[in-house]
C-alpha positions as CSV (number, residue, x, y, z in Angstrom):
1,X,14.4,51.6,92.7
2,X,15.7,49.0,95.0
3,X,17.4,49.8,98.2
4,X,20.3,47.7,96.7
5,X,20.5,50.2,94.4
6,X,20.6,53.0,96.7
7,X,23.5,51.3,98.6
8,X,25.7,51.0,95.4
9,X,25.4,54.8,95.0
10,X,28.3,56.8,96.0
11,X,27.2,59.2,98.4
12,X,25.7,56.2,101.1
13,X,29.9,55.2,101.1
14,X,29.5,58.0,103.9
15,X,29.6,57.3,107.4
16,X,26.1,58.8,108.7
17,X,26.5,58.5,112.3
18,X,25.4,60.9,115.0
19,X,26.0,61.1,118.4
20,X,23.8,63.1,120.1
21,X,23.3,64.6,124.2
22,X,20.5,66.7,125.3
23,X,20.8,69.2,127.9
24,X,18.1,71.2,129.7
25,X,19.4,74.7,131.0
26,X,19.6,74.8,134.6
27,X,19.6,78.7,134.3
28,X,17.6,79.8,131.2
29,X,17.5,82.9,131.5
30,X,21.5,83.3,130.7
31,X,20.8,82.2,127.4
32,X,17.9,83.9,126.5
33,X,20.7,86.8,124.9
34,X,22.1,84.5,122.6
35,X,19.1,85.2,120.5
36,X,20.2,88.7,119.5
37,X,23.1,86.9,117.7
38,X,23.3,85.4,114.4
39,X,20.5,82.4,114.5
40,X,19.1,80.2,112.1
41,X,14.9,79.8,111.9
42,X,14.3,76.5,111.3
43,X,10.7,74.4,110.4
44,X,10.2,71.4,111.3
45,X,7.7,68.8,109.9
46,X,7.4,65.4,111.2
47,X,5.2,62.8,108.5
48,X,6.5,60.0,111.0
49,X,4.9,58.6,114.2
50,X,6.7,58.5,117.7
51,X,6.2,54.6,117.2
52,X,7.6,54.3,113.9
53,X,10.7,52.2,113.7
54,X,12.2,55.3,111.9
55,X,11.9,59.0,112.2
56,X,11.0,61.4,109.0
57,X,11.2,64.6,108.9
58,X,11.5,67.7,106.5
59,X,12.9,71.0,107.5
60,X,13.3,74.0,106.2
61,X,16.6,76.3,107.5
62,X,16.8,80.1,106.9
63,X,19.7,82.0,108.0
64,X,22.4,84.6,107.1
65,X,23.5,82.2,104.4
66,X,20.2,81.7,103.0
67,X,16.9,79.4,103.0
68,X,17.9,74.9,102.3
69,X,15.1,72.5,102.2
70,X,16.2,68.9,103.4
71,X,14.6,65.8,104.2
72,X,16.1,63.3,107.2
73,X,15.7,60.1,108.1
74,X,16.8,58.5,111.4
75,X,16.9,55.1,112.9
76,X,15.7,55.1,117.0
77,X,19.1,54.1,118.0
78,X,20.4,53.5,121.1
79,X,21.7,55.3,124.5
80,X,25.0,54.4,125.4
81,X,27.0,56.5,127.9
82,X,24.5,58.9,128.3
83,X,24.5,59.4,124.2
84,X,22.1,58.9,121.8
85,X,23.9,57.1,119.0
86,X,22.0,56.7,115.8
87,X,22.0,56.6,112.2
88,X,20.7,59.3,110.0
89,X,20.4,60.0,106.2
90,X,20.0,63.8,105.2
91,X,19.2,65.0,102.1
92,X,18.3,68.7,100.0
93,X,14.6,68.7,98.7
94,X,12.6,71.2,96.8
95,X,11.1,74.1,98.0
96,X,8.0,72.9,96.6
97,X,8.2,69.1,98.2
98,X,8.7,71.1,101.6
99,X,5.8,73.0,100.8
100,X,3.6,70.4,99.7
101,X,3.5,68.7,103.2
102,X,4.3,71.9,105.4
103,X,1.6,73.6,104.4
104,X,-1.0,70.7,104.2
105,X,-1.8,71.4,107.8
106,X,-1.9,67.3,108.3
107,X,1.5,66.4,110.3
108,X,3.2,67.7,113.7
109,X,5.7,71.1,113.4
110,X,8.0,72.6,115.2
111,X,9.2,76.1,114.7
112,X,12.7,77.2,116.5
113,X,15.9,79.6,116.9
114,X,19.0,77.9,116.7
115,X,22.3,79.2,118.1
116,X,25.6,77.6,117.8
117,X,28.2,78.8,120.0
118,X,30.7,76.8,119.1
119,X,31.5,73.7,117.1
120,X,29.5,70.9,117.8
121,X,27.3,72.7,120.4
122,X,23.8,74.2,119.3
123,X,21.0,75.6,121.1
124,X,17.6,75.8,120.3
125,X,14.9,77.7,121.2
126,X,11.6,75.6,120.4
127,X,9.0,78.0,120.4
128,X,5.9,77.2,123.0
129,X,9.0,76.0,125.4
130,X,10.3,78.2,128.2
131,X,13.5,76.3,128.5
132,X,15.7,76.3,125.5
């Protein structure tokens, strides 16, 4: 397949911007009991490099609603006003394409707890990290 076929399908029509701030708690430890609420576990597995031009990751998400597999990939972009602003392309996978490279033991993870206390605001506790 040709990337100009890609861009003729419908669902790149969509806008896939993000706009993103990070935030490091002053005062952890008042967050530490959103973790008794309804969280999603999430796995993270990076098969791109810190230099890379682009960033590649799988992930898989478990929570009340259920277990997705999904595959992203995101451009550097840039910091304007204090926000990242970038373009990323997400996408479901298979269980067993997740699987495949998060279990090869070959690639960087991350394991977290992710809160959302409200729209557009999420908190995650990245295990190994005291600071959420």
């Amino acid at each position: 397949m040709t990337v100009n076929h890609f861009i003729e399908q419908k669902e790149f029509e969509q806008d896939y911007s993000e706009r993103e701030q990070k935030f490091t708690a002053s005062n952890p430890e008042l967050l530490t009991p959103l973790l008794g609420s309804p969280v999603e576990s999430i796995h993270q597995v990076y098969l791109s490099s810190p230099t890379d031009e682009y960033s590649l990751r799988l992930r898989r998400s478990e929570s009340e609603h259920g277990v997705i597999y999904s595959a992203a990939l995101k451009t550097r972009g840039e910091v304007q006003n204090i926000t990242l602003e970038r373009t990323e392309i997400e996408t479901e996978i298979s269980e067993a394409t997740f699987l495949h490279y998060g279990e090869s033991g070959h690639y960087p993870e991350v394991y977290k707890q992710r809160y959302s206390p409200a729209d557009g605001v999420t908190i995650d506790f990245v295990e190994g990290y005291d600071m959420p």
